[in-house]
C-alpha positions as CSV (number, residue, x, y, z in Angstrom):
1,X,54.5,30.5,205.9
2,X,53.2,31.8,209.5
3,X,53.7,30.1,212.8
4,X,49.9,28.8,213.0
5,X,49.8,26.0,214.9
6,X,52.6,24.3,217.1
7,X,51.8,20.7,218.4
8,X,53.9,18.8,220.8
9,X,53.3,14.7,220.7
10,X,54.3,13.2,224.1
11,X,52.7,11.5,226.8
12,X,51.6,13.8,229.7
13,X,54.6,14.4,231.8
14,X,55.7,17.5,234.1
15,X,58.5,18.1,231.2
16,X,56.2,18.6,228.4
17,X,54.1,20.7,230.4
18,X,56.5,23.2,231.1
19,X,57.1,22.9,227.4
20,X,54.2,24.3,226.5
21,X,55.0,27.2,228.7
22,X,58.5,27.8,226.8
23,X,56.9,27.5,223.1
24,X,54.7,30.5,224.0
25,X,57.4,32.3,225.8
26,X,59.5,31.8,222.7
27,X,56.8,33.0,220.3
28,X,55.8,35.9,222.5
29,X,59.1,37.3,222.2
30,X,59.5,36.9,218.6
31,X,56.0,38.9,218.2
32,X,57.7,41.5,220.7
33,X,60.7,41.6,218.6
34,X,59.2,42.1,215.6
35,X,56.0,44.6,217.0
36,X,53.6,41.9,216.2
37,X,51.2,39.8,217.7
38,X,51.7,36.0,216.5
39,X,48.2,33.9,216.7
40,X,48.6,30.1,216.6
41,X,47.1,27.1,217.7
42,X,48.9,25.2,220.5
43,X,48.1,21.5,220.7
44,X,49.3,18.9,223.2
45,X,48.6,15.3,221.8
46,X,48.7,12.5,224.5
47,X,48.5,9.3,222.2
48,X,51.7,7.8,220.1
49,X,49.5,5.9,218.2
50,X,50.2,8.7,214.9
51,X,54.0,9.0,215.2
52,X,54.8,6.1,212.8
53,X,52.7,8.0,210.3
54,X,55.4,10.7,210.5
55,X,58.5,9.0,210.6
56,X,59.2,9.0,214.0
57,X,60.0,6.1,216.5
58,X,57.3,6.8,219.7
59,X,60.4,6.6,221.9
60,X,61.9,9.7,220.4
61,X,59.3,12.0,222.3
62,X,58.4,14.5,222.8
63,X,57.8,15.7,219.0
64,X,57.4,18.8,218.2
65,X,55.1,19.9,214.8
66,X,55.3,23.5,213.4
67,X,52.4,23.9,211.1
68,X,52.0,20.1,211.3
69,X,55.9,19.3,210.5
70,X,57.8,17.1,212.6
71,X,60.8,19.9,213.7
72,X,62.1,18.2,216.6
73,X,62.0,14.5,218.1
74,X,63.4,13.7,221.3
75,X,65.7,16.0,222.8
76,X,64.6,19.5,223.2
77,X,66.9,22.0,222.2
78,X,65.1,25.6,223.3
79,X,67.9,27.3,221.6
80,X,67.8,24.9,217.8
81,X,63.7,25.4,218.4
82,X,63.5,29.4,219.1
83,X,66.0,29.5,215.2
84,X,63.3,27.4,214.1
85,X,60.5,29.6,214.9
86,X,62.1,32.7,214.1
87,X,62.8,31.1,210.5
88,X,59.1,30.3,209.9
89,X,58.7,33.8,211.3
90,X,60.7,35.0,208.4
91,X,59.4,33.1,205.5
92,X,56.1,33.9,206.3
């Protein structure tokens, strides 16, 4: 499996917006790293309304989907999320 599309669930607020900016950072590098360039779909959903369909509690945001898997909920950890990305990196 690739990185292919990355999807943060969260209601618009100036922290998920600089998330967005930090995901692509993160994947950037990982392309750099490996001499690739790594094409995915970035998505920024606004309405809660879908969480309970994956599991999670809407005040657990912001949720963060890899290839439409909840991988995070809540607190961001950059560090636990760039492991994350360079696994999926790996398998795929």
């Amino acid at each position: 499996m690739a990185i292919k599309k990355v999807e943060i669930v969260c209601k618009p607020c100036p922290k998920c917006d600089g998330l967005e900016n930090k995901i692509r950072d993160i994947i950037r590098s990982i392309g750099i790293a490996n001499k690739i360039t790594i094409v995915f779909t970035f998505v920024h959903t606004k309405e809660l309304t879908g969480l309970a369909d994956l599991g999670v509690n809407p005040g657990m945001t912001p949720v963060i989907l890899i290839n439409d898997q909840v991988e995070l909920a809540g607190r961001v950890d950059m560090q636990a999320l760039r492991k994350r990305f360079e696994a999926i990196h790996k398998i795929g």
